[in-house]
C-alpha positions as CSV (number, residue, x, y, z in Angstrom):
1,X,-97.1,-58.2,-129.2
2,X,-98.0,-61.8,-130.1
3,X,-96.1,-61.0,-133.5
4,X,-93.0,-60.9,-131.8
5,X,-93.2,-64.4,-131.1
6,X,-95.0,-66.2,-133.9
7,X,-94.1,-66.4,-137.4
8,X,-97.6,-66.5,-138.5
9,X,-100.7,-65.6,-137.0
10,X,-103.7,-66.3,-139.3
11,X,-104.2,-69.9,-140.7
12,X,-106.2,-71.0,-143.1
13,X,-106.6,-74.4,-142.5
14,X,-105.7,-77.1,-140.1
15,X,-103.2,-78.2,-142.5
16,X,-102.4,-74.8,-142.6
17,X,-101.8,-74.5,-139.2
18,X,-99.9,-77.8,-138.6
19,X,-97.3,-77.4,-141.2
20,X,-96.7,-73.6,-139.9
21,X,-97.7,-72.7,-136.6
22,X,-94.2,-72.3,-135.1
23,X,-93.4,-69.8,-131.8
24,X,-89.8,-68.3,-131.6
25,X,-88.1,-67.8,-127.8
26,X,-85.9,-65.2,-127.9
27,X,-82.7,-65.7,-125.2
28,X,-83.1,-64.9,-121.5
29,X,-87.1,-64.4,-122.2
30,X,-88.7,-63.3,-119.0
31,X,-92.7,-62.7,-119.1
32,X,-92.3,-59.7,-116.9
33,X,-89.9,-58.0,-118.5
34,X,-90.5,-59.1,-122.4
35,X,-94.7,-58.9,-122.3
36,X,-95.8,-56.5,-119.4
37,X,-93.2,-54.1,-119.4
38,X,-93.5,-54.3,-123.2
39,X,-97.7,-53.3,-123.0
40,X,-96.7,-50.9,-120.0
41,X,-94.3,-49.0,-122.5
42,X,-96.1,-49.6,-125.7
43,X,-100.2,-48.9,-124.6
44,X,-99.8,-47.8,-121.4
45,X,-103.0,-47.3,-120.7
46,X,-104.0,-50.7,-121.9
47,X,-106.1,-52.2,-119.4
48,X,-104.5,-55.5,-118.3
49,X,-106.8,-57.3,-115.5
50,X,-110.6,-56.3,-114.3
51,X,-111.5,-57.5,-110.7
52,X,-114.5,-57.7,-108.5
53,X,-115.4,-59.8,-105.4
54,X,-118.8,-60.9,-104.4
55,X,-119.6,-57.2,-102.4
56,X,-119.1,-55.8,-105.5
57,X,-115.8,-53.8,-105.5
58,X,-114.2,-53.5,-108.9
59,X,-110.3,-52.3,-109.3
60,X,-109.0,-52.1,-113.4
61,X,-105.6,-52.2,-113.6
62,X,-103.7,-51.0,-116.9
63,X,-100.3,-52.2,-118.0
64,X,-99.1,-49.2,-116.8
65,X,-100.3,-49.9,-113.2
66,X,-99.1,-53.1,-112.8
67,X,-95.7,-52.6,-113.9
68,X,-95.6,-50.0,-111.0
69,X,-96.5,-52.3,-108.8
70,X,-94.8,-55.0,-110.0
71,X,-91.8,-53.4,-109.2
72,X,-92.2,-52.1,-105.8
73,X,-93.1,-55.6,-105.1
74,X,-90.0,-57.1,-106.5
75,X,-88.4,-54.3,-104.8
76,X,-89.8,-55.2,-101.4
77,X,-88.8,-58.6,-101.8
78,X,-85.3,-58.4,-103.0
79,X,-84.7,-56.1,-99.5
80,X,-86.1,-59.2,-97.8
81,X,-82.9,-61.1,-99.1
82,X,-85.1,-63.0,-101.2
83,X,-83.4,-63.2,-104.4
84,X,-82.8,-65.8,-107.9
85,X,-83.5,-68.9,-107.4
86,X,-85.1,-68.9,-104.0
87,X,-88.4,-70.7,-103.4
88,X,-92.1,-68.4,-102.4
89,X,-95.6,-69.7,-101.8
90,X,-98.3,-67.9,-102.8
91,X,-101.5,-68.5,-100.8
92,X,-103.5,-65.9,-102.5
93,X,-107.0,-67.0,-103.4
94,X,-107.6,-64.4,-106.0
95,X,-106.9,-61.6,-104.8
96,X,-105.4,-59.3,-106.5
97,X,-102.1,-59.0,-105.2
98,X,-101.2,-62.4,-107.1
99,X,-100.5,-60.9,-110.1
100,X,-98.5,-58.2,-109.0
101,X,-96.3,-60.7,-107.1
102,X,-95.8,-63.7,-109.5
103,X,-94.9,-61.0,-111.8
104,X,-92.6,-59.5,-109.5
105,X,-91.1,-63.0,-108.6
106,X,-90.6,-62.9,-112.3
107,X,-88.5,-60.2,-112.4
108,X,-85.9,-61.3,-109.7
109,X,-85.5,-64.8,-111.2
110,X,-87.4,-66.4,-108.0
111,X,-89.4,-69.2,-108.0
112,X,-93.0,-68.8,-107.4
113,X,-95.3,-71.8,-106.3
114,X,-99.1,-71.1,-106.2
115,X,-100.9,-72.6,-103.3
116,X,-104.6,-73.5,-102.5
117,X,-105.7,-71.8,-99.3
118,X,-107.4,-75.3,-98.5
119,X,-104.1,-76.3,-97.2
120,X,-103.6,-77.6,-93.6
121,X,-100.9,-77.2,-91.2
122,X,-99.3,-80.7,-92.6
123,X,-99.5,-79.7,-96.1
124,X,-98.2,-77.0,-95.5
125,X,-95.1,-78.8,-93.6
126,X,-94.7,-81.1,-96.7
127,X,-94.2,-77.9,-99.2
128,X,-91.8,-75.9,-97.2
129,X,-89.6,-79.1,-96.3
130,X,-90.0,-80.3,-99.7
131,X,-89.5,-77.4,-102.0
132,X,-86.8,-75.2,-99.4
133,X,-89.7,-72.6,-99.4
134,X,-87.4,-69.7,-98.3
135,X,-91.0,-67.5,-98.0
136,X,-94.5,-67.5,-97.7
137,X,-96.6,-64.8,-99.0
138,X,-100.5,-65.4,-97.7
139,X,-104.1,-64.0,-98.0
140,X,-105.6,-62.4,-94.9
141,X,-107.9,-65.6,-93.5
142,X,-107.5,-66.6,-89.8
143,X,-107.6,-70.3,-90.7
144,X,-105.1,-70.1,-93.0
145,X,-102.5,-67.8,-90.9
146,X,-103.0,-70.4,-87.9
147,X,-102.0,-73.5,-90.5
148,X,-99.3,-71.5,-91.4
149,X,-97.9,-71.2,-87.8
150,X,-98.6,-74.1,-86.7
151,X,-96.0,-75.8,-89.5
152,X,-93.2,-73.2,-88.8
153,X,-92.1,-75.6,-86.1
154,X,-90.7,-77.8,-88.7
155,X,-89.9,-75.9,-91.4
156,X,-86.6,-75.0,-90.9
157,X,-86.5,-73.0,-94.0
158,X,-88.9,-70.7,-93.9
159,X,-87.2,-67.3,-93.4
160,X,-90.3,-65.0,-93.3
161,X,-93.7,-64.7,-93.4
162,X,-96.0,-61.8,-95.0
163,X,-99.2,-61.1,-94.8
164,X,-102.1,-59.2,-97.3
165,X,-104.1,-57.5,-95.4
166,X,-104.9,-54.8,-93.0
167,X,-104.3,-56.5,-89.6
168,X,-100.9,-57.2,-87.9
169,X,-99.9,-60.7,-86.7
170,X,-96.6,-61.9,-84.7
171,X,-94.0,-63.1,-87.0
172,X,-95.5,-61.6,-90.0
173,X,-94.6,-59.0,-92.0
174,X,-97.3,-56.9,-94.1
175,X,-96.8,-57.2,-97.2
176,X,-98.8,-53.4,-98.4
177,X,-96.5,-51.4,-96.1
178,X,-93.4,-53.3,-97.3
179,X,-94.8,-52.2,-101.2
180,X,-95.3,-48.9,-100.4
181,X,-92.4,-48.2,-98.3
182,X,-90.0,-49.6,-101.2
183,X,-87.2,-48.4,-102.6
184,X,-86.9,-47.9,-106.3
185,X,-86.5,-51.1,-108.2
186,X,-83.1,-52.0,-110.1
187,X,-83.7,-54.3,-113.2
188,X,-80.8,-57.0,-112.4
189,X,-78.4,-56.9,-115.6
190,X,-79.9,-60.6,-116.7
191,X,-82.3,-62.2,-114.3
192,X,-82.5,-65.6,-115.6
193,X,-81.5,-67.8,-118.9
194,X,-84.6,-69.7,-120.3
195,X,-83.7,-72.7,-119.0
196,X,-83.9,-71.2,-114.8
197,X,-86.8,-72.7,-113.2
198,X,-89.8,-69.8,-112.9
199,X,-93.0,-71.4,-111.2
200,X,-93.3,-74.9,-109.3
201,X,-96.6,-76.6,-108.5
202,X,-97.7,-79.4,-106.5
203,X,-99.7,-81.6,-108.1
204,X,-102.8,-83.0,-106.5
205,X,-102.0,-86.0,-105.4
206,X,-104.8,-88.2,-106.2
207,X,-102.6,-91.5,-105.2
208,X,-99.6,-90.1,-103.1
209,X,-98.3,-87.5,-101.9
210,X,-98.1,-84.5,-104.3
211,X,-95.3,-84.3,-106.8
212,X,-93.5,-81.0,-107.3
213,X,-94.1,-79.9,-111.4
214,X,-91.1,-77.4,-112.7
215,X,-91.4,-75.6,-115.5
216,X,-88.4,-73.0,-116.8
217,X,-89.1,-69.3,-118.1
218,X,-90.3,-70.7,-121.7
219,X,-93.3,-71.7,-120.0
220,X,-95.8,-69.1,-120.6
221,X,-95.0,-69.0,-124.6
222,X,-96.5,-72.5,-124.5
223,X,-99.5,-70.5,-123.5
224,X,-100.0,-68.8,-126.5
225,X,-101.8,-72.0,-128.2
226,X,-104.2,-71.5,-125.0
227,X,-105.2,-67.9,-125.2
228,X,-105.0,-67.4,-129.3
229,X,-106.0,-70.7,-130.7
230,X,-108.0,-72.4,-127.4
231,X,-110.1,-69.8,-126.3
232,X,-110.0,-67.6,-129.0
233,X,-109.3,-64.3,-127.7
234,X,-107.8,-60.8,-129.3
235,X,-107.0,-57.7,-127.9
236,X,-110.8,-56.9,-126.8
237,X,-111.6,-59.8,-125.3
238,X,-112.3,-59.5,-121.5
239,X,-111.8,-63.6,-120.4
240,X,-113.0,-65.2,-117.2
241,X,-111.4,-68.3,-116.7
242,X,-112.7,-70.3,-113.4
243,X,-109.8,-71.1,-110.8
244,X,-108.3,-70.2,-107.6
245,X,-104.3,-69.0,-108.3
246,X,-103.6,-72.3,-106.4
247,X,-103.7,-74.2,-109.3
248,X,-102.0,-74.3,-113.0
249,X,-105.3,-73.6,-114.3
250,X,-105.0,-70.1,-113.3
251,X,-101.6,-69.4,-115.2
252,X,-103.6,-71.2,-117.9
253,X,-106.3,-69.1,-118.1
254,X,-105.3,-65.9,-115.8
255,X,-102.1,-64.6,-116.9
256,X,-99.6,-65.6,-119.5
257,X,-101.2,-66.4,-122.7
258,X,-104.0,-63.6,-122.0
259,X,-101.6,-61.1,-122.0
260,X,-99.5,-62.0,-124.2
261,X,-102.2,-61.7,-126.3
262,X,-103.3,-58.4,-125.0
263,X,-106.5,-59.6,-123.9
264,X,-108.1,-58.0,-120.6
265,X,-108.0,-60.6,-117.9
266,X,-111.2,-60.6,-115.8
267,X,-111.0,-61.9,-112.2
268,X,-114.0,-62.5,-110.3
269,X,-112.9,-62.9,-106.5
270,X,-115.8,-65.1,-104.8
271,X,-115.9,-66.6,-101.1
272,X,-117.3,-70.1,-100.2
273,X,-119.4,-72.0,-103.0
274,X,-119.9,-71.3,-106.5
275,X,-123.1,-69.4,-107.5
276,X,-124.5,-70.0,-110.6
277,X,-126.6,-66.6,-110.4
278,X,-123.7,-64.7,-109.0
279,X,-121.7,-65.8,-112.0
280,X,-124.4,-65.1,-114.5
281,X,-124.6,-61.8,-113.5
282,X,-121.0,-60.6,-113.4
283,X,-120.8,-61.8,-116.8
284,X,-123.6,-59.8,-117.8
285,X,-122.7,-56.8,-115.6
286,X,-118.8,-56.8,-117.1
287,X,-119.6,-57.5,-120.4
288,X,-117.1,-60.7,-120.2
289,X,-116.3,-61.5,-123.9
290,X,-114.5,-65.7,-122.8
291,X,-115.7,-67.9,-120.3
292,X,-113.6,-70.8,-119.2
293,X,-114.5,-73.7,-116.6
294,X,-115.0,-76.8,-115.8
295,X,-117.8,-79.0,-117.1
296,X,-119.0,-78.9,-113.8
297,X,-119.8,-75.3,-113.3
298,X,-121.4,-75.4,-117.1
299,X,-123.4,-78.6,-115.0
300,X,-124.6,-76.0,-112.8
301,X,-125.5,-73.1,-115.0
302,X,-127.8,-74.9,-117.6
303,X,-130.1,-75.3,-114.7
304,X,-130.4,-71.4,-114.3
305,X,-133.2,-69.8,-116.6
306,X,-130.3,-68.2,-118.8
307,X,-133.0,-65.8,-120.5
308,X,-133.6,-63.9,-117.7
309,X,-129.4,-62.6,-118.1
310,X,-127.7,-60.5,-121.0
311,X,-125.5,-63.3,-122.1
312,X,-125.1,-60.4,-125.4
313,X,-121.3,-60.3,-125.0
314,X,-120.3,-63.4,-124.9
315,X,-118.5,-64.7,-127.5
316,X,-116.9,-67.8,-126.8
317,X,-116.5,-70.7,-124.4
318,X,-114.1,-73.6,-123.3
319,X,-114.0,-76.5,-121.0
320,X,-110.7,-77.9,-119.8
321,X,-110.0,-79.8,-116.2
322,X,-112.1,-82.5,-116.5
323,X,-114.1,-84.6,-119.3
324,X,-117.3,-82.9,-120.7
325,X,-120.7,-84.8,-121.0
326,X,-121.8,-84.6,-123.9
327,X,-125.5,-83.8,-122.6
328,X,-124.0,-80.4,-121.1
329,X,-122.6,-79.6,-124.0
330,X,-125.5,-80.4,-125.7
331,X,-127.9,-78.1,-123.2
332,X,-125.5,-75.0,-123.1
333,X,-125.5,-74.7,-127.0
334,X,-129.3,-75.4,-126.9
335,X,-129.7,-72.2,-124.3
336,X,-127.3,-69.8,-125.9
337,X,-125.9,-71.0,-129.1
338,X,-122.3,-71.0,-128.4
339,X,-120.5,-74.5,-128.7
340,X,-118.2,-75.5,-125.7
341,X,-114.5,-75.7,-127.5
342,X,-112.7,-78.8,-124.9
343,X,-109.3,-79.1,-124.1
344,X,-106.7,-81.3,-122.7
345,X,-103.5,-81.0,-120.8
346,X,-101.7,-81.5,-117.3
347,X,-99.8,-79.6,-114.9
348,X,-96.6,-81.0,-116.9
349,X,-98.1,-79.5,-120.1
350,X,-100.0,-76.8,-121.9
351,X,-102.6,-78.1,-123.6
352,X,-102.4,-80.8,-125.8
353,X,-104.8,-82.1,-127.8
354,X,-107.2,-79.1,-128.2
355,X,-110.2,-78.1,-130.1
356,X,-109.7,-75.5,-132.6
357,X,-111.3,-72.6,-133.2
358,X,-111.6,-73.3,-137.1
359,X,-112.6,-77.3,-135.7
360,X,-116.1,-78.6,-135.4
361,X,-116.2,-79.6,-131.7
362,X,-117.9,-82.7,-131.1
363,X,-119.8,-83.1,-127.8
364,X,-117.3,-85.3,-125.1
365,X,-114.2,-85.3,-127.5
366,X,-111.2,-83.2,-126.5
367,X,-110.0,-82.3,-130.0
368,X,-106.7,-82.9,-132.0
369,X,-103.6,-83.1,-131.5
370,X,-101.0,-79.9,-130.9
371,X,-98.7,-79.4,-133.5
372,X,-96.3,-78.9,-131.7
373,X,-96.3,-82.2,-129.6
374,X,-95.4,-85.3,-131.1
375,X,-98.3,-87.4,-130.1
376,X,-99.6,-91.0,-129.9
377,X,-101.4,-93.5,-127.8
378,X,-99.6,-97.1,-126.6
379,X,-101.6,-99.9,-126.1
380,X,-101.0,-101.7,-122.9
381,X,-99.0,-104.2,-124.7
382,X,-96.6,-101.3,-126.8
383,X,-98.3,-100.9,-129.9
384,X,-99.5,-97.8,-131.6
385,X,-102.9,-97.8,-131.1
386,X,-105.5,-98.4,-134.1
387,X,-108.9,-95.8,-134.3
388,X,-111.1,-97.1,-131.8
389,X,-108.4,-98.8,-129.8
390,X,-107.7,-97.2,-126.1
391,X,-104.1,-96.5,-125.5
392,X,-102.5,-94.0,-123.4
393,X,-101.5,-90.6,-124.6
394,X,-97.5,-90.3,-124.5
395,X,-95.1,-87.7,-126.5
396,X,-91.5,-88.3,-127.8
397,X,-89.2,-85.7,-127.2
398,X,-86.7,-87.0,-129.9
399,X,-87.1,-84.9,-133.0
400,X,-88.1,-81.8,-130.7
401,X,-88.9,-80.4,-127.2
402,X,-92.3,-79.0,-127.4
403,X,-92.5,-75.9,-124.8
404,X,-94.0,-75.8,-121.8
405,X,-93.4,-79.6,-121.1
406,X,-91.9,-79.7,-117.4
407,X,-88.4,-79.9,-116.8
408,X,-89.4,-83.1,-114.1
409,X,-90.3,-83.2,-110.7
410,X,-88.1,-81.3,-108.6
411,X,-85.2,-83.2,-106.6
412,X,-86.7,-86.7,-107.7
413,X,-85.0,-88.5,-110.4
414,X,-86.6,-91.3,-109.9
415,X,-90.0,-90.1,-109.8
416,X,-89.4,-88.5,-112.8
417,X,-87.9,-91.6,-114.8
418,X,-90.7,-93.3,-114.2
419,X,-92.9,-90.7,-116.4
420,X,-90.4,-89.6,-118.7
421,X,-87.6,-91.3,-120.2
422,X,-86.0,-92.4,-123.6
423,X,-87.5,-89.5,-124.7
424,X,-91.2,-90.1,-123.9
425,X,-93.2,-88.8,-121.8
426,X,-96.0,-91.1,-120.4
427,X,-99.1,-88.8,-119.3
428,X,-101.0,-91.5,-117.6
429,X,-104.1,-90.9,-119.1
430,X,-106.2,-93.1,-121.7
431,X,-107.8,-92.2,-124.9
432,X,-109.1,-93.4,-128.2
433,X,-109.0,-91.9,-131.6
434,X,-112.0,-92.3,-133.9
435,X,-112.3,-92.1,-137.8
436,X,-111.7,-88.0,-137.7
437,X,-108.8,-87.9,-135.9
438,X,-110.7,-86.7,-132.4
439,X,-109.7,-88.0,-129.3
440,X,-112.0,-89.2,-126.6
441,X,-111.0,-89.4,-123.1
442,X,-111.1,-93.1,-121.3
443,X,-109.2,-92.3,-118.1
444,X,-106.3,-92.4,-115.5
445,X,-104.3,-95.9,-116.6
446,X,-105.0,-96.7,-113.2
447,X,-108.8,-96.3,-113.2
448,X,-109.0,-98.2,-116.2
449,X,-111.1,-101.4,-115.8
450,X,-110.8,-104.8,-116.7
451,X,-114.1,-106.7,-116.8
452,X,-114.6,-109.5,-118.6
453,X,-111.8,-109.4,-121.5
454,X,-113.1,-105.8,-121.7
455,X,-111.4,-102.7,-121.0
456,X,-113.4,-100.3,-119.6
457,X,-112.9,-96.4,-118.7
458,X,-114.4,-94.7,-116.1
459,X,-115.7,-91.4,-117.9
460,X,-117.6,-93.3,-120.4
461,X,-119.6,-95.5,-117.8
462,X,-119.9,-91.7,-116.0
463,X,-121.1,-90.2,-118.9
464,X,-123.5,-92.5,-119.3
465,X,-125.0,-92.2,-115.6
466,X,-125.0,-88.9,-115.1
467,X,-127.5,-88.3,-118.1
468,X,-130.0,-90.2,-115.7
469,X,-132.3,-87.2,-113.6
470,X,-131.6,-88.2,-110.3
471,X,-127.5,-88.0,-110.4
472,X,-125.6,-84.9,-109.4
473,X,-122.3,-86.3,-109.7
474,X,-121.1,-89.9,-110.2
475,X,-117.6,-91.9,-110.0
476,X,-117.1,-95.4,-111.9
477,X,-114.4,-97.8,-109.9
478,X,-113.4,-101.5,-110.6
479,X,-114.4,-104.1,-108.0
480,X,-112.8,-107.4,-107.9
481,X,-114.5,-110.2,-109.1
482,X,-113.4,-114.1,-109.5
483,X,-115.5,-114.7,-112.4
484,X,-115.2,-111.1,-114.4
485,X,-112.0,-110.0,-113.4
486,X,-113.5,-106.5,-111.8
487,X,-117.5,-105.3,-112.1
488,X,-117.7,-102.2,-112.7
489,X,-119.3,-99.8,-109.4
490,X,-121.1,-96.8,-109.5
491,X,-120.9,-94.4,-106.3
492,X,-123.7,-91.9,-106.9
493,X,-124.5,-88.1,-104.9
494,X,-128.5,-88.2,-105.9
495,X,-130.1,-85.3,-106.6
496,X,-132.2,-83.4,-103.4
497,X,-135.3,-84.9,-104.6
498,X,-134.4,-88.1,-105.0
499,X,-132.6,-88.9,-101.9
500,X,-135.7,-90.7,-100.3
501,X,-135.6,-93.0,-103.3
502,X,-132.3,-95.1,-102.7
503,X,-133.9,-98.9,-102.9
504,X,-133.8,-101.4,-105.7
505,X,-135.9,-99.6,-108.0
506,X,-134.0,-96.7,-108.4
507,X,-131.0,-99.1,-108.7
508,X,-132.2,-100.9,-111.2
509,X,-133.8,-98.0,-113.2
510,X,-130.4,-96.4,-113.5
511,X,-128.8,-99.9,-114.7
512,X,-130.9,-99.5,-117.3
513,X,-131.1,-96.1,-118.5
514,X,-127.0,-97.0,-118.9
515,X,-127.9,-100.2,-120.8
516,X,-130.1,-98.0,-123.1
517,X,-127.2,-95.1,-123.4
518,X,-124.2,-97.1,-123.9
519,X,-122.8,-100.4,-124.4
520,X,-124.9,-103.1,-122.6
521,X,-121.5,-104.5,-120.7
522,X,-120.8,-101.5,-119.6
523,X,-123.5,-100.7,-116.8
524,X,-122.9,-100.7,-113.3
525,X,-123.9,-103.8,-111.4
526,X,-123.1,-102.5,-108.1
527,X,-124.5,-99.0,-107.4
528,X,-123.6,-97.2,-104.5
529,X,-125.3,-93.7,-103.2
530,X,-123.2,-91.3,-101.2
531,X,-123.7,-87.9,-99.6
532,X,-120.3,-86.7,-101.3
533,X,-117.4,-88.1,-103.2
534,X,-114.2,-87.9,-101.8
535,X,-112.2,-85.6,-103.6
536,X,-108.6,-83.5,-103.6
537,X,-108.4,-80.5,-102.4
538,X,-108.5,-79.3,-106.1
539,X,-111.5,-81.0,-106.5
540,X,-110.9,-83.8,-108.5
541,X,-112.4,-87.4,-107.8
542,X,-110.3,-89.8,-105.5
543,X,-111.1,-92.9,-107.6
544,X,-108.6,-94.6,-105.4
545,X,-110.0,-94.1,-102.1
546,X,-113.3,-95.4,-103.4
547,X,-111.4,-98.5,-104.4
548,X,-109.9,-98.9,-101.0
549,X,-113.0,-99.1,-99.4
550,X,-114.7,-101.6,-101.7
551,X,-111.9,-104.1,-102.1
């Protein structure tokens, strides 16, 4: 399959690879259509996704299987009026009627847009005004239908509501009997050019409100570089990736590069909090080939006895959605010889800048560039930036438009201009480039601090602390100063057994142990401890609220 769209597979160097990796997009390509109907017709009995939850059901679905049920789906929808173009939320945790539906969405020309099941009423509110969410398709969880009702009042928009699950519920309709009752499905003559928007996701918002990401139907191609050449899969591979379907990083690592592929896409479906053991196990028990998370789940899983778990068929494993210590990296490969591959990218891109598979990683860089992006880092004052200078990442558009780079933020121009225009696209983030040609991630431009004639970011000051015992987690923020500019801060979750131990010698033994791990202006002279950070409800560290509260 992946031959249809790549002139050449197999590379023998990074030169190699540079000068000819190049992916073709056919007209009108449609993911539904061009790659599982393709494997459903081709291998039907290919098996396409493996999930389990945490009582230990297990459902395989082959190619086969989910076409059917792709297209009762799409069916079921289109005799809901909901057709082209129109906007659905998906509030589906992972279960696995998300695939069956984004695919189905697919193959109507609708628009899908994930959604965390962390959402409030409010939130809620916000999408459907914001987007003209025409449906909302939602996971059986009390909480969650209640938020949902409760922002109906003002959402003018929303035309129904449907439900997974076995219960009934006023105003909603469920969603299995609508499959199963469903006509036959008619393929529509063309459902959508490449340039039609496909999937929609709210960003975070770790300063604002959330800003609505498009991308068009070439999207999941640019997910080839993430399945073939980031985590390093084939047709045998079974690959875990980490992620609710609320966020990008499940399309990432959950859907379109996997099976374009022809990899097996493995879905572990757990309630409440992560558990390492749990994990561990499920790997072991499904024979999981790719593993893909976040540094802080690999955090959490060094500290399990990993002997005591058939790690045997793992192959491979990569990092992306946050900067990796280089410790962790350090411990994983120490425990079972397999070398975290780090990657980076936004909810406007795929990845890019990536570690290769044929590229010696090193511990806390994210890689090299993408060929197909046309990189470089701007130093605060224009310039290219030197090796060793910071600058932030941006990519011209002028010579070519690398896929999967958004289309903007939806129905805000302005918004949009203020990221991308003249042909670059500012990402926002800082990095530095040493001698090799990897780049090393400094920070949000915001977070960036200025201390002292120095400029200073974040991660590396975090890095640097969470290598000390007693810290769990750890954010770095810029506190105004008269004299320096901004000291640098360090808000700290201690570990259990430390939490008695929050005076001015454990202050000052941390200030040190950064002295003696990094640059000596770079330690934190005011250290804070915390029961929690505040976070998104993705997870990621609100930098800015810290700030609020110091200044």
């Amino acid at each position: 399959m992946i031959e249809n769209y790549l002139k050449k597979t197999q590379f023998s160097s990074h030169k190699d690879f540079i000068e000819n990796y190049e992916i073709t997009v056919p007209q009108n390509f449609n993911f539904a259509y061009d790659i599982v109907d393709e494997w459903a017709q081709s291998d039907p009995d290919k098996r396409a996704l493996c999930w389990t939850n945490d009582t230990g059901e297990n459902i395989d679905l082959t190619f086969a299987q989910l076409k059917e049920l792709s297209d009762k789906t799409a069916s079921f929808l289109l005799s809901l009026n909901i057709k082209k173009g129109d906007m659905v939320m998906l509030i589906l945790k992972r279960s696995i009627e998300f695939w069956q539906t984004i695919i189905a969405l697919h193959k109507i020309g609708a628009i899908a847009i994930p959604a965390t099941h962390l959402l409030t009423d409010k939130d809620i509110e916000y999408r459907n005004n914001a987007a003209g969410v025409k449906a909302i398709i939602a996971a059986e969880d009390q909480s969650l239908i209640e938020h949902v009702n409760l922002a109906m009042s003002n959402s003018p928009t929303v035309q129904q509501r449907i439900v997974i699950g076995k219960n009934s519920y006023d105003g909603w309709l469920n969603f299995h009997w609508g499959v199963n009752n469903a006509a036959p499905f008619i393929k529509p003559d063309v459902a959508n050019s490449n340039d039609d928007i496909m999937i929609l996701y709210f960003t975070s918002g770790t300063t604002g409100q959330p800003k609505m990401v498009v991308h068009d139907f070439t999207y999941p191609l640019g997910h080839i570089t993430t399945a073939k050449y980031w985590h390093n899969l084939h047709e045998n591979s079974v690959h875990l990736t980490v992620a609710d379907t609320g966020w990008a990083k499940a399309v990432w690592g959950k859907l379109y590069g996997q099976w374009i592929v022809g990899a097996c896409v493995f879905v572990y479906d757990f309630e409440g909090r992560f558990i390492p053991n749990d994990m561990l196990n499920v790997i072991s028990k499904y024979k999981v080939t790719s593993f893909c998370a976040p540094p802080t789940i690999f955090r959490f899983l060094i500290r399990e006895d990993l002997s005591k778990y058939d790690l045997s068929s793992l192959e491979y494993c990569t990092t992306a959605g946050e900067a990796l210590n280089p410790s962790v990296f350090q411990a994983f490969y120490d425990k079972t010889g397999i070398k975290m591959m780090e990657a980076f990218g936004q909810t406007e891109t795929a990845p890019t800048i990536v570690t290769f598979p044929w590229i010696k990683p090193k511990p806390g860089a994210m890689g090299v560039p993408h060929p197909l992006y046309d990189m470089d880092l701007l130093t605060h004052d224009g310039r290219s930036a030197e090796d060793g200078e910071q600058g932030e990442i941006v990519f011209y558009t002028d010579k070519k438009l690398p896929l999967s780079l958004f289309k903007g933020y939806y129905k805000d121009e302005e918004l949009t201009k203020q990221v991308y225009s003249d042909n670059i696209y500012r990402t926002g983030d800082m990095a530095w480039r040493d001698e090799d040609g990897y780049y090393w991630f400094v920070g949000r431009t915001d977070d960036v601090i200025k201390s002292s004639g120095y400029r200073i970011g974040p991660f590396e000051v975090e890095s640097a602390v969470m290598t000390h015992p007693a810290v769990v987690e750890c954010a770095i923020t810029g506190v105004p100063d008269e004299i320096r500019g901004q000291l640098i801060k360090a808000t700290i979750v201690l570990a259990q057994e430390y939490k008695t131990q929050t005076g001015e010698e454990l202050v000052k033994e941390i200030q040190d142990h950064v002295k003696n791990v990094t640059a000596p202006y770079k330690y934190p002279r005011i250290i804070e401890f915390v029961d929690e950070l505040p976070k998104t409800i993705s997870g990621k560290i609100r930098r800015v609220e810290i700030r609020e509260k110091s200044n």
